[in-house]
N, C-alpha and C positions, 0 to 999 in steps of 0.2 A: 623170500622171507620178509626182504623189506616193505613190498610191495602187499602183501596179506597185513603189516602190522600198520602202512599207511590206510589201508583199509578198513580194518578196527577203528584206529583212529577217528575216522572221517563220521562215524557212526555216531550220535549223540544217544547215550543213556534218555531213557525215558525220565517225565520229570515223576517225583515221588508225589502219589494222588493227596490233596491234602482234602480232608471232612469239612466239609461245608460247614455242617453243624459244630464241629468243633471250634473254627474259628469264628462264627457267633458268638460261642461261648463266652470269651475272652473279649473283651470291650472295655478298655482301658479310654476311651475319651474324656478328656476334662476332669480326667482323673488325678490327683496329686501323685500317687505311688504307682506309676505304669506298671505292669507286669506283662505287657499281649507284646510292648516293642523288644528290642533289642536291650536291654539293657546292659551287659559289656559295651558294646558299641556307643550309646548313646555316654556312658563312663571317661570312656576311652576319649571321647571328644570334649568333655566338662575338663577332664585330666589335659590334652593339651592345649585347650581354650586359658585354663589358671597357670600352666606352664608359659605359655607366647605371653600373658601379660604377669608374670613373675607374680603369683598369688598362691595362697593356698587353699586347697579347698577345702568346704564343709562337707560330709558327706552324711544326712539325715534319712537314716535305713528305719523303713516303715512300712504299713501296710494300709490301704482301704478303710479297711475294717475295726483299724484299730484306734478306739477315741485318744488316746494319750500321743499317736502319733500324728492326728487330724491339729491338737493341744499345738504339738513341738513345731509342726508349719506355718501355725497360725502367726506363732511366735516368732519363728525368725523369716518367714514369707509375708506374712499379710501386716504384722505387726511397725517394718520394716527394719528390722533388727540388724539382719544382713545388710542392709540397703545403707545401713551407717558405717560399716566397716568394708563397704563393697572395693576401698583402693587395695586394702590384705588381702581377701579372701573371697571365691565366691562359691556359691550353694549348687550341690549335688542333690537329689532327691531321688533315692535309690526302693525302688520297690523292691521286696524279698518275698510278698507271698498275695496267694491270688487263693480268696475261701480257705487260710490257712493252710495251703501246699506250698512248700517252695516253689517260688519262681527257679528255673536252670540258670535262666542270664543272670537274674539277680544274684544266685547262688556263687554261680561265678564270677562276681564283681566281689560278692564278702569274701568268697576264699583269696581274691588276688590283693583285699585290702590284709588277710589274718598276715598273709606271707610278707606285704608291707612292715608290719607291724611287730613282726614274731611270733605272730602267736599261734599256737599248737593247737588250743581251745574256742569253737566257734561260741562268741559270748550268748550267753541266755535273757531271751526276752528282747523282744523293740518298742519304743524307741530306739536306736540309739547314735550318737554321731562318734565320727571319725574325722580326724585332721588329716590330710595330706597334705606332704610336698612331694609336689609331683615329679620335681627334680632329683630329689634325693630317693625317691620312690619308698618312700617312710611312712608312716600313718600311728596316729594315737587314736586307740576307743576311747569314746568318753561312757561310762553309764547315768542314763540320765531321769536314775531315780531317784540318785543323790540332789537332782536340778531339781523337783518340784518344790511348788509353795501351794498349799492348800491349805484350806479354809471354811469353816461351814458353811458358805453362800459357794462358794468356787473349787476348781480343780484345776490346776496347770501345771508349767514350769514355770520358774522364778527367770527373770529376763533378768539376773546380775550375776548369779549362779551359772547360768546358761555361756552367758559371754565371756565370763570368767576363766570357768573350764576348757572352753573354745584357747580363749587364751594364752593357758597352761601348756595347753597341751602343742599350739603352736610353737613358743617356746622352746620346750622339750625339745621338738625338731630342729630349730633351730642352732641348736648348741653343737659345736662339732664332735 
């Protein structure tokens, strides 16, 4: 008996064929919103990179596709927004959808931020940010349609609203 289950053993499973074409498909390079990587993993490591230096993270859930989320990068990525509060906090950027399909990884980084959080209710619509302390493994949604400022020449977020909120909601967390 032992000797047939060392045998099984010693066996390796074939690996699962993966479609050529499919993985084409999915081309996440120089992408802001990845959806082709791993995203729990790449999570998991933003979570204990702000852990190891005591910060909390931003977590900006977006998509490709979507101009209000390209808007909320610009702003606190390219803008350097984040880059002023970089000793608190640093920036997640979490893909949730690839041509309007749930990302899985993503999916399962928003359910493991709802259960951070509390919440029962996956929130509607992205943008949106989330605070974590990855310590306390807590999170606050922000919604961030209350953050725009528009204008008949423009469309964005408001960058005081934006930081503000962020803020808040750290805060929150932080209270025992």
């Amino acid at each position: 008996m032992i000797a047939l289950l060392a045998c099984l053993l010693s066996f390796s499973l074939p690996a699962q064929a993966v479609d050529p074409k499919a993985a084409e498909k999915c081309d996440d390079a120089g992408q802001i919103y990845r959806v082709c990587s791993d995203q729990a993993a790449a999570f998991t490591s933003a979570e204990q990179a702000a852990q190891g230096k005591n910060k909390l993270l931003v977590v900006a859930v977006g998509a490709e596709w979507c101009p209000w989320c390209q808007s909320l990068h610009r702003l606190l990525d390219v803008s350097g927004l984040m880059k002023k509060y970089e000793k608190e906090y640093s920036l997640f950027e979490l893909g949730l959808y690839q041509d309007r399909d749930k990302s899985a990884t993503g999916q399962a980084v928003l359910n493991k931020l709802m259960a951070y959080a509390g919440e029962k209710t996956e929130p509607k619509g992205i943008p949106m940010l989330v605070v974590v302390d990855p310590v306390k493994k807590k999170a606050r949604f922000i919604d961030t349609e209350k953050l725009e400022k528009n204008t008949p020449v423009s469309k964005g977020h408001d960058p005081e609203k934006v930081f503000k909120s962020i803020r808040e909601a750290a805060d929150s967390l932080r209270r025992p």
